[in-house]
C-alpha positions in Angstrom: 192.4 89.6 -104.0 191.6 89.3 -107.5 189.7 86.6 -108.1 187.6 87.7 -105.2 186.9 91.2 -106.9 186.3 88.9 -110.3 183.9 87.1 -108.3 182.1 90.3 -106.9 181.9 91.6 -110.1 180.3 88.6 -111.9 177.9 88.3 -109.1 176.8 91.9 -109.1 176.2 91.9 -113.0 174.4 88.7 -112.5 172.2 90.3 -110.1 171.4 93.6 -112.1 170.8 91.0 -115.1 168.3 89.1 -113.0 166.1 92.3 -111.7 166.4 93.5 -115.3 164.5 90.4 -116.8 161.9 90.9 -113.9 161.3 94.6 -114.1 161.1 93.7 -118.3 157.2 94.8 -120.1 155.4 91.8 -120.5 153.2 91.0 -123.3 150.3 89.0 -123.6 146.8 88.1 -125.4 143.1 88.3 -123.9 140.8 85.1 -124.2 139.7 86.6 -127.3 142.8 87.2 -128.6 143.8 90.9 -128.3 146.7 92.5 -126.8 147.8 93.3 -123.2 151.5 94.7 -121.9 151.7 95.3 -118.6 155.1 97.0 -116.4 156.3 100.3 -114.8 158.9 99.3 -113.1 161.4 102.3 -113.5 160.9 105.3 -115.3 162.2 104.2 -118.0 159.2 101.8 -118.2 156.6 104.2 -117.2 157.8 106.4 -120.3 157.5 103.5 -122.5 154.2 102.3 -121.4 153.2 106.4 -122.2 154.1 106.3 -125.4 152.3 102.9 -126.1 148.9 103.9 -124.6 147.5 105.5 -127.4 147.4 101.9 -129.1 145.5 100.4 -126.2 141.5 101.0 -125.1 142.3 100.3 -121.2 145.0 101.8 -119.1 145.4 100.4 -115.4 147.2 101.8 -112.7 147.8 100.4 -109.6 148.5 102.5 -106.9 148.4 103.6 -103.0 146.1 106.2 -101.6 149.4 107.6 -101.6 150.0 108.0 -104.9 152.9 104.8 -105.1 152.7 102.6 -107.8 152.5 99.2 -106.5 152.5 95.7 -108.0 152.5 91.7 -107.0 148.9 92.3 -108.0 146.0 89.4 -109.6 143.8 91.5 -112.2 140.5 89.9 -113.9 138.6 91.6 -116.9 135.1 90.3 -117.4 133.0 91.3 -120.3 129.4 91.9 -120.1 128.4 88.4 -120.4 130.4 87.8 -117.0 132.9 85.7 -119.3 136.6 86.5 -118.2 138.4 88.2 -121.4 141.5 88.7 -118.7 142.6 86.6 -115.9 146.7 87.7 -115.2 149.3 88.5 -112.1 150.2 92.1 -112.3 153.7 92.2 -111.4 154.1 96.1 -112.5 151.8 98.7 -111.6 150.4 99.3 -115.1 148.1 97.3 -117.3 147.5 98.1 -121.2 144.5 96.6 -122.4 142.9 96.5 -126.1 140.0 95.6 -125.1 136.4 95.8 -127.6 134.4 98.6 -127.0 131.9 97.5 -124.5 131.1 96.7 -121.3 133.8 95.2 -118.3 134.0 94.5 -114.8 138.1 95.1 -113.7 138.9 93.5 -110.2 142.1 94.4 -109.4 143.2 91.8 -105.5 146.0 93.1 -103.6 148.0 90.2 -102.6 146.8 91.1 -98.8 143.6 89.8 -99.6 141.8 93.6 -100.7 139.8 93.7 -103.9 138.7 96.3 -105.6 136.6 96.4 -108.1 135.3 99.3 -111.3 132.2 99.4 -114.0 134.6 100.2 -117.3 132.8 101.2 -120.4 135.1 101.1 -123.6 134.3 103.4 -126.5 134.9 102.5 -130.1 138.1 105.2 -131.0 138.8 106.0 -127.2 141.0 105.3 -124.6 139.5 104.8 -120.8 142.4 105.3 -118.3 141.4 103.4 -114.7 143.3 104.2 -111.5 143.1 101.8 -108.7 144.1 103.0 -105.3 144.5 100.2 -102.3 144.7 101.6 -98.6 148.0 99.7 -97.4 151.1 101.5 -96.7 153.2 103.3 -99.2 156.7 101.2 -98.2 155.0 98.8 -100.5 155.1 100.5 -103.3 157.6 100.9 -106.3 157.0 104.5 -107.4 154.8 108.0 -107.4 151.1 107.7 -109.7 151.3 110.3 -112.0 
């Protein structure tokens, strides 16, 4: 009886520790060099990625029409000069960006084949927040857009 409670208990803190490191803010550099994070996953994330947007020119959200975050998604930047500055899986429904002011194309492909796809302009000083809404049901999705 023990040992197969000792077992159930090392199996279930294996497992939280697993979807922990997935659900985890991941950070990253454009071609050119500047910074991305993307996540969400949880509020706890969502209230992180908040109070980290201020440092960023480009927030993406990815949601339903619904309003549910979703993820598992393939987002690429491109700059004026159609040259990618961001090619990256999306595996949390938001995407901060520190991007040069200027010009950029954002496609954002749902991973049932949907692509959307926004004009950004990025002012020197400002941020530009983006929501991106797929029409695909809301069992998909890991959380309410706010």
């Amino acid at each position: 009886m023990h040992r197969h409670l000792r077992s159930l208990i090392v199996g279930s803190a294996l497992l939280v520790s697993s979807l922990t490191a997935s659900a985890a803010i991941v950070e990253g550099q454009t071609v050119n060099g500047r910074r991305y994070v993307s996540g969400g996953i949880g509020q706890d994330e969502v209230e992180q990625l908040k109070q980290m947007s201020d440092k960023f020119t480009l927030q993406l959200i990815v949601s339903s029409r619904s309003g549910a975050y979703l993820a598992n998604m393939q987002v690429s930047i491109t700059g004026a000069n159609s040259q990618k500055v961001l090619d990256a899986p999306l595996d949390a429904p938001w995407l901060l960006v520190d991007l040069a002011p200027g010009m950029y194309k954002v496609f954002v492909m749902h991973r049932n084949g949907q692509t959307q796809e926004r004009n950004v302009t990025i002012a020197s000083g400002k941020k530009t927040e983006l929501v991106v809404q797929f029409d695909v049901p809301a069992d998909t999705a890991k959380g309410p857009a706010k």
